[in-house]
Backbone as CSV, one residue per row, in Angstrom:
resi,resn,N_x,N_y,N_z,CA_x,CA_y,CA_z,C_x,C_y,C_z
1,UNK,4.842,0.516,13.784,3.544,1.126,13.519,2.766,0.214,12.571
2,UNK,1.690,-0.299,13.191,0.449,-0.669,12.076,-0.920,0.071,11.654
3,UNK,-1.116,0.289,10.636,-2.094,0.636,10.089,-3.070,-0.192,9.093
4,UNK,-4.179,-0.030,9.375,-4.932,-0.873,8.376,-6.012,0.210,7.718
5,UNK,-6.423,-0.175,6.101,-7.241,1.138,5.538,-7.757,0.238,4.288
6,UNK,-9.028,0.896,4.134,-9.808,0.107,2.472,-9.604,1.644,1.612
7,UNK,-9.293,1.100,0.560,-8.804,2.080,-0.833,-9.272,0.992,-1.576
8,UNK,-8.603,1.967,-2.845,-9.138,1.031,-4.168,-7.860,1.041,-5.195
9,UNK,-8.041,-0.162,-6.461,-6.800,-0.740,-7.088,-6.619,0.167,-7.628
10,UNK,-5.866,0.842,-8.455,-5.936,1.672,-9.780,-4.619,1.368,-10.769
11,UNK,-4.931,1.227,-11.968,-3.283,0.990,-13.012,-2.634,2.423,-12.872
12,UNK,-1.087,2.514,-13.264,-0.400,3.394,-13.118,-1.118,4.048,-14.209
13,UNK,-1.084,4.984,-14.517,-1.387,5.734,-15.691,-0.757,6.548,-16.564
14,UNK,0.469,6.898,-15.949,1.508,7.135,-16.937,1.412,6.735,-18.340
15,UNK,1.131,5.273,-18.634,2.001,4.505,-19.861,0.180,3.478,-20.089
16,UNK,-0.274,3.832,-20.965,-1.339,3.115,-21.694,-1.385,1.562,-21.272
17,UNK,-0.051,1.215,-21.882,0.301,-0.765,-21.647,0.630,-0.890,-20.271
18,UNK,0.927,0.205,-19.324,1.697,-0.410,-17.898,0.259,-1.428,-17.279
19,UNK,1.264,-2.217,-16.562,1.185,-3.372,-16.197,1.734,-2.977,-14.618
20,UNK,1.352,-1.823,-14.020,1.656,-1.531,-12.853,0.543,-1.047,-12.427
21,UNK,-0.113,-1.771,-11.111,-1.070,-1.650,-10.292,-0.627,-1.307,-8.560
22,UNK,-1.567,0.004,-8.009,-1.038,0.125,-6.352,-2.565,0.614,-6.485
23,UNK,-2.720,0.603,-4.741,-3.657,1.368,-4.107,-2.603,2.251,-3.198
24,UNK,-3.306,3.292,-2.822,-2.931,4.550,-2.392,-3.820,4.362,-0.470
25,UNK,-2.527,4.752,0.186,-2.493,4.941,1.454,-3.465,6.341,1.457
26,UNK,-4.145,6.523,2.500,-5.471,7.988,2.779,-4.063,8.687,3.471
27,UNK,-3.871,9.663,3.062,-3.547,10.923,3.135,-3.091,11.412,4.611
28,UNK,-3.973,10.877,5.766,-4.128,11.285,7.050,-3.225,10.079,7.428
29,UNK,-3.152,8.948,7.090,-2.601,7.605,7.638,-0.809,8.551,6.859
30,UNK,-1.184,8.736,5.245,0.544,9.035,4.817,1.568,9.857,6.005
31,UNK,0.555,11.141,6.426,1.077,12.117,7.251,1.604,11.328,8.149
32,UNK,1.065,10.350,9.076,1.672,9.802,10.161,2.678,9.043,9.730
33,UNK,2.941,8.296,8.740,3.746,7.437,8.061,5.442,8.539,8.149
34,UNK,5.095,9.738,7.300,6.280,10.709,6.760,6.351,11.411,8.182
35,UNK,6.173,11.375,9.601,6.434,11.716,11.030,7.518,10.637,12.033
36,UNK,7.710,9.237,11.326,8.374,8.361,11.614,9.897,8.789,11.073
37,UNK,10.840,8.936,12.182,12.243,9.317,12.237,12.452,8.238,11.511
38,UNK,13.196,8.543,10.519,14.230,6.638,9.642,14.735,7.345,8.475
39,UNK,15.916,6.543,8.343,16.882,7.147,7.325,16.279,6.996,6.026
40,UNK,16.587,7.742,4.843,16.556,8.039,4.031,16.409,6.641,2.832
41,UNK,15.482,6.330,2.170,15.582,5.212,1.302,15.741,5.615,-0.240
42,UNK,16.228,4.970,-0.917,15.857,5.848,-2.577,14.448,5.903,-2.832
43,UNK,14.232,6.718,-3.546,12.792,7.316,-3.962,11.856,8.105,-2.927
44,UNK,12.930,7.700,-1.936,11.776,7.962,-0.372,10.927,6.595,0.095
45,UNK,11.164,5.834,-0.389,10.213,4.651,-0.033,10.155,4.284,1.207
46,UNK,9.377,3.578,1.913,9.642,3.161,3.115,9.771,1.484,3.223
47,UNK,9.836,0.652,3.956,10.126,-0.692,3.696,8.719,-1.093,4.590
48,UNK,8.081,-2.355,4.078,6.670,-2.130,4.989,6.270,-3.846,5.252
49,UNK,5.698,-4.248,5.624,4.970,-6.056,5.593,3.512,-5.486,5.214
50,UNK,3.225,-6.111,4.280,1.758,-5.920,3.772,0.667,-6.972,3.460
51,UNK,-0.075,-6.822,4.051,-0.835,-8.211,3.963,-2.355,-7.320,3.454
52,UNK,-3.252,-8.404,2.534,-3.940,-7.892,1.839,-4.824,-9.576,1.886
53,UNK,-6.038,-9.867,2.553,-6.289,-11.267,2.799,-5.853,-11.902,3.302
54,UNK,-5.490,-13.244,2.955,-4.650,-14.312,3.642,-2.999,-13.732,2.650
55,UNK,-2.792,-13.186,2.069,-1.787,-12.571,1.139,-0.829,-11.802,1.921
56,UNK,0.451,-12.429,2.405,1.587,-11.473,3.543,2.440,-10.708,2.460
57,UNK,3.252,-9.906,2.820,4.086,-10.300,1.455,5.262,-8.637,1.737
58,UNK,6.987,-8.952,1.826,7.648,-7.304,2.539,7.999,-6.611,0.968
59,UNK,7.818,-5.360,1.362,8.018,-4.385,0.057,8.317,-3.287,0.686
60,UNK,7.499,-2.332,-0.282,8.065,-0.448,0.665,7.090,0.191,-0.653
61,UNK,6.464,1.099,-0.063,5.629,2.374,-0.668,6.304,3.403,-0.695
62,UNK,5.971,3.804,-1.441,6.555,5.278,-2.556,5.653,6.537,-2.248
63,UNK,6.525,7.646,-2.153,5.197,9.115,-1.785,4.865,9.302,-3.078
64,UNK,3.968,9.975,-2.567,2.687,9.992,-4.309,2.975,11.521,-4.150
65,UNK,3.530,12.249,-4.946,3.919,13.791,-5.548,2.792,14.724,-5.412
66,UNK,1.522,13.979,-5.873,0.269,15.006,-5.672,-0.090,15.110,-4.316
67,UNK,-0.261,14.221,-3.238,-0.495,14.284,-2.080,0.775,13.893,-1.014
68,UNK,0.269,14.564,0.098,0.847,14.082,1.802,1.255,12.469,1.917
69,UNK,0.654,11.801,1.045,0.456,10.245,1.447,1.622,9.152,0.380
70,UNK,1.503,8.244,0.089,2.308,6.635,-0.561,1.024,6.150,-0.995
71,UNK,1.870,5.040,-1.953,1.190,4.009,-3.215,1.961,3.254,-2.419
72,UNK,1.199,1.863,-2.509,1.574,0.726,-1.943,1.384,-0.197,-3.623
73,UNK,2.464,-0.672,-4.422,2.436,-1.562,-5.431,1.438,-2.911,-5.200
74,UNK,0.846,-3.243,-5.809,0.288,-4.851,-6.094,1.049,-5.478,-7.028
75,UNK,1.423,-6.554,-6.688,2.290,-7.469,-7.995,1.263,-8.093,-8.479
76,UNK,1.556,-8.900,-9.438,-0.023,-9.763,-9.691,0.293,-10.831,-9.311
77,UNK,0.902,-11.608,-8.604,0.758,-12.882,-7.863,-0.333,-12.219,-6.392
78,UNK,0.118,-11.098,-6.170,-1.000,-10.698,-4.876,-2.479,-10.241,-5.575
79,UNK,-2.744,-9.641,-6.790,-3.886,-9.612,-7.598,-4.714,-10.673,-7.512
80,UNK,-3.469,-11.622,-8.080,-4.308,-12.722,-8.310,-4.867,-13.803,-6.806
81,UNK,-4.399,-13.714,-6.305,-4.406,-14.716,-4.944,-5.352,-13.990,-4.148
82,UNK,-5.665,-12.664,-4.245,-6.737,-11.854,-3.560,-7.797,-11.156,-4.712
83,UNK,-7.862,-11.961,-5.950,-9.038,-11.098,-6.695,-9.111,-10.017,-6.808
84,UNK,-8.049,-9.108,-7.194,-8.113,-7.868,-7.332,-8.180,-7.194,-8.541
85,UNK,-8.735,-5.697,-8.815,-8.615,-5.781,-10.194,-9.234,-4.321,-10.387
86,UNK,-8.636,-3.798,-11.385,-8.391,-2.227,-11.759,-9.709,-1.454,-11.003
87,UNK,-9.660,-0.614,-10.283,-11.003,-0.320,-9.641,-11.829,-0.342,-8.682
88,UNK,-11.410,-1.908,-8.064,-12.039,-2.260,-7.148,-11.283,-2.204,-5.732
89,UNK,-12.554,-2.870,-4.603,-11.664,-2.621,-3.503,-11.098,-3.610,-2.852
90,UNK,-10.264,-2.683,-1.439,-8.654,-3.804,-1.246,-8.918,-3.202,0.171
91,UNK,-8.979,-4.102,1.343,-8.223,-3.729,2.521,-6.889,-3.972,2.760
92,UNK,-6.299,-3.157,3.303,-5.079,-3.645,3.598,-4.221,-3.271,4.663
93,UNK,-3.789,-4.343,5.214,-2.900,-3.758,6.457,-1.375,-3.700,6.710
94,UNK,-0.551,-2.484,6.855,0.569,-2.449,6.659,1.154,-2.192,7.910
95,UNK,2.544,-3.250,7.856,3.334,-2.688,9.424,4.578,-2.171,8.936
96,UNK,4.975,-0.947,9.539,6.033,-0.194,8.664,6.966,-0.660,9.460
97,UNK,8.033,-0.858,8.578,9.394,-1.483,9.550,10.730,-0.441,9.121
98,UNK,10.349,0.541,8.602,11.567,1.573,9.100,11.066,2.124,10.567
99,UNK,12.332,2.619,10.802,11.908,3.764,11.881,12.169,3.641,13.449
């Protein structure tokens, strides 16, 4: 399954100093995501290829507790290589490779 969607950056907010940045999958894309049969990962994560610009890069998104949907992490080598930055916006296209 691929999906592609524009969201925006946001810092974790938990922790004042975190140094942890994701944009958040839309809600309607999460639902289809959590409908994909695949075993069980810790946290629930899923394992994904994410490309964000010329920026590829394999990880896994996390369900977000308040909503249906996943946070997709930004490291800052992908921040930085795609200009990203607390707020602003991000397309991004993910191919989920559980399932």
């Amino acid at each position: 399954m691929i999906i592609e969607f524009d969201s925006d950056v946001f810092r974790w907010a938990a922790r004042e100093d975190s140094a942890w940045f994701f944009t958040a999958v839309p809600s309607e894309l999460g639902h289809e995501i959590r409908e994909i049969p695949r075993p069980y990962r810790g946290f629930g994560s899923v394992r994904v290829r994410a490309r964000i610009g010329g920026t590829e890069w394999a990880t896994s998104i996390f369900p977000l507790a308040e909503t249906d949907s996943y946070v997709l992490p930004l490291k800052k080598a992908v921040r930085d290589a795609e200009q990203l930055v607390d707020g602003g916006p991000v397309t991004v296209r993910l191919e989920v490779l559980d399932g």
